[in-house]
Structures are given as C-alpha cells and as structure tokens.
MMTF fields as JSON, N, C-alpha, C and O atoms, coordinates in Angstrom:
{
  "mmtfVersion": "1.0.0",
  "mmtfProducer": "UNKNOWN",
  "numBonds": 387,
  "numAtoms": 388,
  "numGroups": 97,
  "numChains": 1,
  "numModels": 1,
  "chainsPerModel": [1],
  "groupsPerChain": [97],
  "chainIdList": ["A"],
  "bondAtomList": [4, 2, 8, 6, 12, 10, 16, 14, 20, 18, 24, 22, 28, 26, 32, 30, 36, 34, 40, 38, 44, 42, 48, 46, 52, 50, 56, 54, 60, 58, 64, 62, 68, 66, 72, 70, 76, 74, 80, 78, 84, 82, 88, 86, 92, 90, 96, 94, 100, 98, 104, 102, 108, 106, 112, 110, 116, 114, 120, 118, 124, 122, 128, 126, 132, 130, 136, 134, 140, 138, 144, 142, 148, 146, 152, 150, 156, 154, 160, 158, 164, 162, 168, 166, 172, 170, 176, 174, 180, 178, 184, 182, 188, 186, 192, 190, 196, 194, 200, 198, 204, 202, 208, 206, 212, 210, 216, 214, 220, 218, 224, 222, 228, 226, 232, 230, 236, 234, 240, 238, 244, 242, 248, 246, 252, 250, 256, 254, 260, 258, 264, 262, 268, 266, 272, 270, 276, 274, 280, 278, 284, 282, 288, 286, 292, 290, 296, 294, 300, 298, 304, 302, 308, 306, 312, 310, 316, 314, 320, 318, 324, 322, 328, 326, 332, 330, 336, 334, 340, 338, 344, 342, 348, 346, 352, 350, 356, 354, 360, 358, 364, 362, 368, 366, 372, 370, 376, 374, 380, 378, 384, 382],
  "bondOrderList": [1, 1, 1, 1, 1, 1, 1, 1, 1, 1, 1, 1, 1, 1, 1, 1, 1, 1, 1, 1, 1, 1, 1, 1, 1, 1, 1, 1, 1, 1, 1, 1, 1, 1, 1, 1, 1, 1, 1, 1, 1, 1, 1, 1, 1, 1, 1, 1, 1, 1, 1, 1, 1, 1, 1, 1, 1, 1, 1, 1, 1, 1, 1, 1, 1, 1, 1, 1, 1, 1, 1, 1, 1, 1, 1, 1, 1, 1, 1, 1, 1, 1, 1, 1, 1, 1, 1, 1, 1, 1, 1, 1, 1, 1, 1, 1],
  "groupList": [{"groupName": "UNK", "atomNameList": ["N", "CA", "C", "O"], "elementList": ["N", "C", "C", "O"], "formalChargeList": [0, 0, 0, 0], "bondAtomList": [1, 0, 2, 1, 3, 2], "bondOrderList": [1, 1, 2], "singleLetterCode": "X", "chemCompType": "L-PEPTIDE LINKING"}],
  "groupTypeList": [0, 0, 0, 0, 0, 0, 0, 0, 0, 0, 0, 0, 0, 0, 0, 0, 0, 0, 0, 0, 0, 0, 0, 0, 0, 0, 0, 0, 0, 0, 0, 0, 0, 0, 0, 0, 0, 0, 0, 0, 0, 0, 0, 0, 0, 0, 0, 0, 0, 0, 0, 0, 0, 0, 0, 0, 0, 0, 0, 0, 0, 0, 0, 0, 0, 0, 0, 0, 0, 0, 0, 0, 0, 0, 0, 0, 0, 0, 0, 0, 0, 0, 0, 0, 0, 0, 0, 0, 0, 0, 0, 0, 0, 0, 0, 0, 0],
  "groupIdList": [1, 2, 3, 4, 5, 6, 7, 8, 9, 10, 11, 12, 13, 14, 15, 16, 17, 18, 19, 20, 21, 22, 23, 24, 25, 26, 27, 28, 29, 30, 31, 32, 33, 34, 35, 36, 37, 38, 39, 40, 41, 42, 43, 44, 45, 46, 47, 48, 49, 50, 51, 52, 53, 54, 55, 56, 57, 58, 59, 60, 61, 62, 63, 64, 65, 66, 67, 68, 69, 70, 71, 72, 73, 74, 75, 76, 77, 78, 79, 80, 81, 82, 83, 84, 85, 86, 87, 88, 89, 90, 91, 92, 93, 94, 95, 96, 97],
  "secStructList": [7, 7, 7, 7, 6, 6, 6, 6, 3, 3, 3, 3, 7, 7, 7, 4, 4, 4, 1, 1, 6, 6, 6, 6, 6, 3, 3, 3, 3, 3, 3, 7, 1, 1, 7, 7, 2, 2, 2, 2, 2, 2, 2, 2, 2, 2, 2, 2, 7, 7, 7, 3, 3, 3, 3, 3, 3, 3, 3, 7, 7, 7, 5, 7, 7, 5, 7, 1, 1, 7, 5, 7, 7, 5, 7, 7, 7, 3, 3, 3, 3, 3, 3, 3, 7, 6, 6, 1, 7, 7, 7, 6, 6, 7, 7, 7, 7],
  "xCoordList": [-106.785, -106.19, -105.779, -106.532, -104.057, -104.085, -103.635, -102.407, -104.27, -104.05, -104.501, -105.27, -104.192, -104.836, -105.654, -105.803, -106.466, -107.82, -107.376, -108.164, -105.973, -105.989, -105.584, -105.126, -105.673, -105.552, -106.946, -107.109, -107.518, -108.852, -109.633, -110.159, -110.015, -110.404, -109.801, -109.234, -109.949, -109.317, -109.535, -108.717, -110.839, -111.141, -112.752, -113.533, -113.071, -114.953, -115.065, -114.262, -116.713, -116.783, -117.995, -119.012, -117.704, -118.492, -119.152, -118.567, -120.306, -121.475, -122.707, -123.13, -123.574, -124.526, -125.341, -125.605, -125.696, -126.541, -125.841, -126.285, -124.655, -124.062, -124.229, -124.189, -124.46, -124.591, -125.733, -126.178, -126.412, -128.103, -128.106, -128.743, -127.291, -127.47, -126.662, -126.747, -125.921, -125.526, -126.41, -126.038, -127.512, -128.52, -128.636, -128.493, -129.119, -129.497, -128.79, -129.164, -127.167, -125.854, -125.855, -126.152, -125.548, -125.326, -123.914, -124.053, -122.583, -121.702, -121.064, -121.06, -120.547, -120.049, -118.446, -118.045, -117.721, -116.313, -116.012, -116.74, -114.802, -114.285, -113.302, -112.567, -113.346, -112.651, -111.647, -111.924, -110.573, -109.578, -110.96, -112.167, -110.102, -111.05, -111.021, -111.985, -110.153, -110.168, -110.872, -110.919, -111.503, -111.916, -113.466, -114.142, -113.806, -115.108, -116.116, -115.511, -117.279, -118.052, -117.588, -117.573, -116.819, -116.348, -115.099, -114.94, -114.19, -113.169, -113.889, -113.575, -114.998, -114.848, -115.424, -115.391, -116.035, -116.799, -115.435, -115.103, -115.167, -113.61, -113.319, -113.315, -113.039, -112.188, -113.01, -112.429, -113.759, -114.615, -114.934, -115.686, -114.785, -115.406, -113.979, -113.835, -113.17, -111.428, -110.872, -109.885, -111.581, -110.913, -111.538, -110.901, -113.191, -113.785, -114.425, -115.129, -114.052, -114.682, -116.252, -116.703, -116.97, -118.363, -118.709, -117.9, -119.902, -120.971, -121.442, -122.285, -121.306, -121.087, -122.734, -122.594, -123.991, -125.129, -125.061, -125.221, -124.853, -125.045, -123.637, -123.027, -123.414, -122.297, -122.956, -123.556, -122.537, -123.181, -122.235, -122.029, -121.57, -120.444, -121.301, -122.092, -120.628, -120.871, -119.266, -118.182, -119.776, -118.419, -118.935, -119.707, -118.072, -118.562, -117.405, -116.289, -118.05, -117.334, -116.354, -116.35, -115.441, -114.747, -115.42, -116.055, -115.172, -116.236, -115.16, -113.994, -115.44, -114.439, -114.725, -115.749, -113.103, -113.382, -111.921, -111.068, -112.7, -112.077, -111.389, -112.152, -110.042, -109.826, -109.361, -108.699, -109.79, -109.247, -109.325, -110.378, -107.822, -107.993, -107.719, -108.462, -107.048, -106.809, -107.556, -108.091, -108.094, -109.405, -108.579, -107.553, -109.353, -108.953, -109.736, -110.442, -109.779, -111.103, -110.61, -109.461, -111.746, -111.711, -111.85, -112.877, -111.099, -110.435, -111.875, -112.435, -112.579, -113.539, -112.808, -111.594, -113.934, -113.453, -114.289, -115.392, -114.262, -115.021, -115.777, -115.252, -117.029, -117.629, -118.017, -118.142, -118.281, -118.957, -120.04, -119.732, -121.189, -122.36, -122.449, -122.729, -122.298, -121.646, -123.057, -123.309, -123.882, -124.832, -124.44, -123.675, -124.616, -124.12, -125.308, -126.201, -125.383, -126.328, -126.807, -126.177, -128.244, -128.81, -128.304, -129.183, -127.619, -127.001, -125.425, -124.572, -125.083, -123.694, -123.641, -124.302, -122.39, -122.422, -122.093, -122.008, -121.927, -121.585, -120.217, -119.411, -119.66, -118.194, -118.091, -118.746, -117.143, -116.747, -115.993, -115.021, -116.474, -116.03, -116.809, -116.416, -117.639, -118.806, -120.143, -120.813, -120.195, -121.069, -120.813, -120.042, -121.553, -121.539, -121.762, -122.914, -121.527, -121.731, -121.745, -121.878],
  "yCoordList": [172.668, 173.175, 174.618, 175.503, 174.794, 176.166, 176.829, 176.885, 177.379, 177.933, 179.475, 179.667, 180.567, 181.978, 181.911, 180.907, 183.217, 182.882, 183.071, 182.816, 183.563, 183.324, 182.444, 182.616, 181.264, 180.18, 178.896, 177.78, 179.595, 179.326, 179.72, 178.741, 180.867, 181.42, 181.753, 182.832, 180.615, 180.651, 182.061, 182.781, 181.872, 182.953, 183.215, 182.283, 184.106, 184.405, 183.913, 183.909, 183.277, 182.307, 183.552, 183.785, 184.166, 185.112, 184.792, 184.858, 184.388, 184.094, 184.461, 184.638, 184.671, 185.105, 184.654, 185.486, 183.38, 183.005, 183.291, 183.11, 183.775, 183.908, 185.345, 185.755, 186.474, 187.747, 188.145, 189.292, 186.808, 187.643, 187.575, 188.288, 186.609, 186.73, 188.011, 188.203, 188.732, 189.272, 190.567, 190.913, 191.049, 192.05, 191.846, 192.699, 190.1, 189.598, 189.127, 188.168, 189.749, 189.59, 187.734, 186.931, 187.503, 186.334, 185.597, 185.377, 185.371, 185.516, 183.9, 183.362, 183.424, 182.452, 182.547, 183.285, 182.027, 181.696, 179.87, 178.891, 180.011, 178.713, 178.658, 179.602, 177.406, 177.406, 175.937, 174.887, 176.182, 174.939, 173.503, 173.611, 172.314, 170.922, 170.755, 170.16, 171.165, 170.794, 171.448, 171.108, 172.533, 173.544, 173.18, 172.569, 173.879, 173.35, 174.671, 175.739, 174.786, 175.877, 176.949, 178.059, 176.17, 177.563, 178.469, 179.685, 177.399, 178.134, 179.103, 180.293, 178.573, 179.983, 181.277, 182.418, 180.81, 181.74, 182.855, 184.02, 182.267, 183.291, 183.925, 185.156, 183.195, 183.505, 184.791, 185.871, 184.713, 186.014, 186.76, 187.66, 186.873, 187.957, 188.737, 189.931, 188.08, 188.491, 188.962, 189.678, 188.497, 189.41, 190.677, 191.729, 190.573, 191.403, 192.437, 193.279, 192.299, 192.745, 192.901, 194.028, 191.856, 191.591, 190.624, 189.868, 190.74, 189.459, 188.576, 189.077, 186.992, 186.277, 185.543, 185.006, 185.529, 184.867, 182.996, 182.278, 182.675, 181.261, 180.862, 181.659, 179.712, 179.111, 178.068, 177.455, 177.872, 176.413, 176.191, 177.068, 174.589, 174.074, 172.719, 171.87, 173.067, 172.162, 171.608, 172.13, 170.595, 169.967, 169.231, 168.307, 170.16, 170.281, 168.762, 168.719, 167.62, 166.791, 167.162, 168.275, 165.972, 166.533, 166.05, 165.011, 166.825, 166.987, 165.682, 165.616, 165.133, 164.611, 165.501, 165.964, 165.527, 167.067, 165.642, 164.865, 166.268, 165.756, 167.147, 167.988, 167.053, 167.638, 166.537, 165.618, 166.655, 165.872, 164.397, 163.863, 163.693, 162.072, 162.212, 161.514, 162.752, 163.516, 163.565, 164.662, 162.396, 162.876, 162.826, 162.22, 163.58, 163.768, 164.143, 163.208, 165.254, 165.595, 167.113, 167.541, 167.724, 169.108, 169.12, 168.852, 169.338, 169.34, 169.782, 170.718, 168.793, 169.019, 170.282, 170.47, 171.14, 172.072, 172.244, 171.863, 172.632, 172.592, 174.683, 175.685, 174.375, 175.796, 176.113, 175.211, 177.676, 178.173, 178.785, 179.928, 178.632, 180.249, 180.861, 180.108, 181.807, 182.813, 183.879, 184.526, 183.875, 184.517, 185.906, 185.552, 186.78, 188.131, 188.049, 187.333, 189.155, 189.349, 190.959, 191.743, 190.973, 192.472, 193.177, 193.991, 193.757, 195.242, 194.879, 195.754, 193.75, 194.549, 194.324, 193.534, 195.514, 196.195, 194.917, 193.807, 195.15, 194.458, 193.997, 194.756, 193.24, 193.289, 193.865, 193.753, 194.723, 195.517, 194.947, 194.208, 195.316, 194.608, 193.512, 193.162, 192.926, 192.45, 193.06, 192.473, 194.057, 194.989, 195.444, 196.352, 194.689, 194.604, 195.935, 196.228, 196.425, 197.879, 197.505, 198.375],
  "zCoordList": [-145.8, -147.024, -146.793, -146.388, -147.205, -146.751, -147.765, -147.84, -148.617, -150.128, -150.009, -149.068, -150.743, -150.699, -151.59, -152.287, -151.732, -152.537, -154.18, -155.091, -154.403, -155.666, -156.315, -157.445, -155.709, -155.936, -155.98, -156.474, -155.377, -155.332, -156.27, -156.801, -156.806, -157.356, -158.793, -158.963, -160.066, -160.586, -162.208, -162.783, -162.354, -163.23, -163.41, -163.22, -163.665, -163.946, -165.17, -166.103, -165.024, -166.186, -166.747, -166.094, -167.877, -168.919, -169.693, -170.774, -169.799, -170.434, -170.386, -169.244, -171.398, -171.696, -170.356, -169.489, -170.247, -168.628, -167.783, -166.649, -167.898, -166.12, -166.0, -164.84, -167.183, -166.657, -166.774, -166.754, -166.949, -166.52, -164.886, -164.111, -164.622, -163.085, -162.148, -160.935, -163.104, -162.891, -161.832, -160.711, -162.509, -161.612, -160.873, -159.997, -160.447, -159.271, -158.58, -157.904, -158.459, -157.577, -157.769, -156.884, -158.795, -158.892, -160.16, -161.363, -159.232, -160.385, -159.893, -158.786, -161.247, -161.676, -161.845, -162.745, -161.245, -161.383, -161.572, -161.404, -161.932, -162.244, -161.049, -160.757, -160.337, -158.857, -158.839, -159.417, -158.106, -158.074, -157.793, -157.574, -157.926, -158.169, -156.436, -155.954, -155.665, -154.387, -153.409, -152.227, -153.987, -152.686, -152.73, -153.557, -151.344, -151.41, -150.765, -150.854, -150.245, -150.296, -149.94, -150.472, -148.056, -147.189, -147.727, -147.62, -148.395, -149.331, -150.141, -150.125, -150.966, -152.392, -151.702, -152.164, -150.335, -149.822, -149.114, -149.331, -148.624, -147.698, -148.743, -148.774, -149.733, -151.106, -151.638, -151.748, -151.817, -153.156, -151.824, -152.197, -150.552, -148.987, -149.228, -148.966, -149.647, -149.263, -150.665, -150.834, -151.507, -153.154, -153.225, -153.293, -153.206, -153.672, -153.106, -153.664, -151.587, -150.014, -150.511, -150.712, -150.68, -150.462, -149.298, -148.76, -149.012, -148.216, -148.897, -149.641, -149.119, -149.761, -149.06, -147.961, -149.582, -149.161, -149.153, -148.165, -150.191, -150.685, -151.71, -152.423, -151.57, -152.789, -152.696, -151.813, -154.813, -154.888, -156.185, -157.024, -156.23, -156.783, -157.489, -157.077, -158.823, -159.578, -160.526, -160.785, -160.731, -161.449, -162.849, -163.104, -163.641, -165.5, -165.636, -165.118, -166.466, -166.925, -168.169, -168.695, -168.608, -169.284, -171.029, -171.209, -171.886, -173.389, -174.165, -173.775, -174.774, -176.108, -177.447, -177.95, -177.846, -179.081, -179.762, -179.331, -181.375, -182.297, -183.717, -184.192, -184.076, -184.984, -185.732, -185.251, -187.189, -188.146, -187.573, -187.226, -187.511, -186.9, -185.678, -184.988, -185.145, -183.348, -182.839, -182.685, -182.234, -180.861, -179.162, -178.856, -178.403, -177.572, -176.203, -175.824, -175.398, -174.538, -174.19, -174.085, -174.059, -173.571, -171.742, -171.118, -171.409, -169.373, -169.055, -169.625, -167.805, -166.79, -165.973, -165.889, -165.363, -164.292, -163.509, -163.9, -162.61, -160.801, -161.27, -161.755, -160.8, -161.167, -159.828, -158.999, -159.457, -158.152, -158.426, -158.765, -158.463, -158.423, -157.06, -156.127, -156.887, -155.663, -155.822, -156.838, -154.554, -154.554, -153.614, -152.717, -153.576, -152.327, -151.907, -152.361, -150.575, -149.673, -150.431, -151.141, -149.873, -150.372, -149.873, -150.157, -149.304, -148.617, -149.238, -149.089, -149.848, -150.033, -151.69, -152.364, -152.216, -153.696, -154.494, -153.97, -155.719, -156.8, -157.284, -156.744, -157.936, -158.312, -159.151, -160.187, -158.894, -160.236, -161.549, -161.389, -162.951, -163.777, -164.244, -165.357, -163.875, -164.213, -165.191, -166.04, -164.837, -165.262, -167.029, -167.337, -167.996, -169.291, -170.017, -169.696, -170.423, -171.367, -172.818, -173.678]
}
C-alpha cells in the first residue's frame, strides 16, 4: 500500500478517556479501514517526529440511529491507540487547558 500518512491518519479522536491517556503518551486517532500497525506507526514517526512504542487497532462497528421514521446507521471506523516511547516528547495540541 503506497499512500502518505495523511491519508492514513485520518483525524484525533477527543475524548474524555482518550485524554486521560494523554499523560501517559497515549493518543487515539481515527485511521483509514485499510492500514494496518506498521502504517499508523511510519505515519504518526513522520507527522509528528515522535518514537512510536506500541500500536493497537481496533475496529468500531457501525451504530443504527433513527430520526423520526428514517432509520439508518452511523459509519463504522478503524481506530489506532498509539503508545510513544519514554524519551521522546508529546504531540503538540493534545494538551487540554
């Protein structure tokens, strides 16, 4: 697969449990359905110039959502938890104030 990482790397997923992991260099993005560990890993070494420890990919099914008589489904998406190594910094922009 020969894609660049921003294509890979589709957006950070912001949530209350994903920025507790935040201290403990631990961040959550939402990643294309095709890529797989070594991709998100190149990918977030090459966006964010960090050391990338561990990746671990999960795949969120898709929800059924109803308005009024209109039912329909809310789109499954492919998730990454992206662990860094202790000696290297944080992503910037992550960091909640």
């Amino acid at each position: 697969m020969k894609t660049n990482a921003y294509e890979i790397i589709r957006k950070p997923i912001i949530t209350e449990k994903s920025m507790a992991g935040v201290a403990n260099k631990v961040y959550t993005f939402e990643v294309s359905k095709n890529s797989n560990k070594t991709h998100v890993k190149l990918a977030v070494e090459e966006l964010f110039d960090v050391n990338v420890a561990k990746v671990n990919i999960i795949n969120t099914k898709k929800k059924p959502k109803r308005v009024g008589k209109y039912a329909g489904y809310k789109s499954g998406y492919r998730k990454a938890i992206v662990t860094l190594t202790e000696n290297s910094k944080g992503i910037e922009g992550f960091e909640g104030k």
